[in-house]
C-alpha positions as CSV (number, residue, x, y, z in Angstrom):
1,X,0.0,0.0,0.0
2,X,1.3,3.2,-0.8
3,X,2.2,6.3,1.8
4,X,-0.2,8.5,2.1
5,X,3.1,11.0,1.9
6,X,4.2,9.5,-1.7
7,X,0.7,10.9,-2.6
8,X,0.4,14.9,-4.0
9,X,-2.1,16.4,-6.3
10,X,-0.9,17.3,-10.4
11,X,-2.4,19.9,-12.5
12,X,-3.6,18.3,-15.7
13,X,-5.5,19.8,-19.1
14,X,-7.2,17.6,-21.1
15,X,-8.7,19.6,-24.0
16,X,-9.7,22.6,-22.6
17,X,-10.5,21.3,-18.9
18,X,-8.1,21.5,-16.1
19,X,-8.3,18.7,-13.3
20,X,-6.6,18.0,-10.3
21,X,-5.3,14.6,-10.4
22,X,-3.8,13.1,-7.0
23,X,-1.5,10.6,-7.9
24,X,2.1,8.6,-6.2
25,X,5.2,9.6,-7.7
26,X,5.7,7.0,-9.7
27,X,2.8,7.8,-11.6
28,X,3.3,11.3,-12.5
29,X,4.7,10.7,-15.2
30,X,2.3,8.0,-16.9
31,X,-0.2,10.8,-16.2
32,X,1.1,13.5,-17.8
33,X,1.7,11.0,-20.6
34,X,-2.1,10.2,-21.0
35,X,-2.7,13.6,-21.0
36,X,-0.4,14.3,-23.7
37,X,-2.1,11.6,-25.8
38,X,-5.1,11.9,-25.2
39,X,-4.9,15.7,-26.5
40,X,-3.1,14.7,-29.4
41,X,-5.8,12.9,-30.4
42,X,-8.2,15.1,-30.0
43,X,-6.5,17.8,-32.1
44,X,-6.3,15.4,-34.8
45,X,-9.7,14.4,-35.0
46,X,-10.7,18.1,-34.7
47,X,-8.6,19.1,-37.8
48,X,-9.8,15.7,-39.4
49,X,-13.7,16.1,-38.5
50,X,-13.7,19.7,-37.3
51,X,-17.8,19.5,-37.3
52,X,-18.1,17.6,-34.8
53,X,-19.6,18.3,-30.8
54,X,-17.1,17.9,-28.1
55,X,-18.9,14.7,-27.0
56,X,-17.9,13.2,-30.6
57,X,-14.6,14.1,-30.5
58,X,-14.4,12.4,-27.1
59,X,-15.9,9.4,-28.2
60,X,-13.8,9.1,-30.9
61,X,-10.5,9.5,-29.0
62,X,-12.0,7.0,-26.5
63,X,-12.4,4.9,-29.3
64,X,-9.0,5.1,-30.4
65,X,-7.7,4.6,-27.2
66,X,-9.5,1.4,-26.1
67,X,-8.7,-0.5,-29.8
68,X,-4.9,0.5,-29.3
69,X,-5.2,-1.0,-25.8
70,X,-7.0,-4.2,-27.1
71,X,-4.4,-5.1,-29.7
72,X,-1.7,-4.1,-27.0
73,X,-3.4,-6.8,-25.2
74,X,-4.0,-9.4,-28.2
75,X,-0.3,-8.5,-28.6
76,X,1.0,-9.4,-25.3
77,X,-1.1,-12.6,-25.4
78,X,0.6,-13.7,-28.7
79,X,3.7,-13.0,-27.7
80,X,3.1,-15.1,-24.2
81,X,2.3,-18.3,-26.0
82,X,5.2,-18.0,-28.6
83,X,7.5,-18.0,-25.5
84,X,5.5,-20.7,-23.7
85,X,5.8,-23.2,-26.9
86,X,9.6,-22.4,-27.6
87,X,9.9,-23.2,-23.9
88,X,7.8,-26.0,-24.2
89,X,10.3,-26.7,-27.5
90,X,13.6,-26.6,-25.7
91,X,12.5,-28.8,-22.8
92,X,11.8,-31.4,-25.5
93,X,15.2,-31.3,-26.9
């Protein structure tokens, strides 16, 4: 469990919201990161649809986001069993 100490409060923007974010240390970063991305997106989908509501631009970043994070997953899996049947291939030999 994490210090309550190792704990502070970040300033983020995402579009043209700011939050308060509490976070650990370690984290920062990773938040900053998806904050970064996540407004990259959006600007992109706003020069590439720019007649869209605010709600569709954040659905569509959503989207983005989640099938990225699904073939990061279908990914991982892949690469898991690769290594599990050339393990399974050097035990045999």
């Amino acid at each position: 469990m994490k210090n309550v100490s190792e704990q502070f409060v970040i300033q983020i923007n995402i579009g043209s919201r700011p939050y308060s974010i509490t976070v650990s240390r370690d984290s920062e970063q990773i938040y900053r990161e998806a904050a970064r991305l996540v407004n990259t997106k959006l600007q992109q989908y706003i020069k590439t649809f720019p007649d869209q509501s605010k709600e569709g631009y954040t659905d569509m970043v959503l989207l983005d986001i989640a099938v990225n994070l699904i073939q990061e997953h279908q990914i991982d899996h892949r690469l898991k069993n690769y290594i599990q049947e050339l393990d399974n291939t050097l035990e045999i030999n």
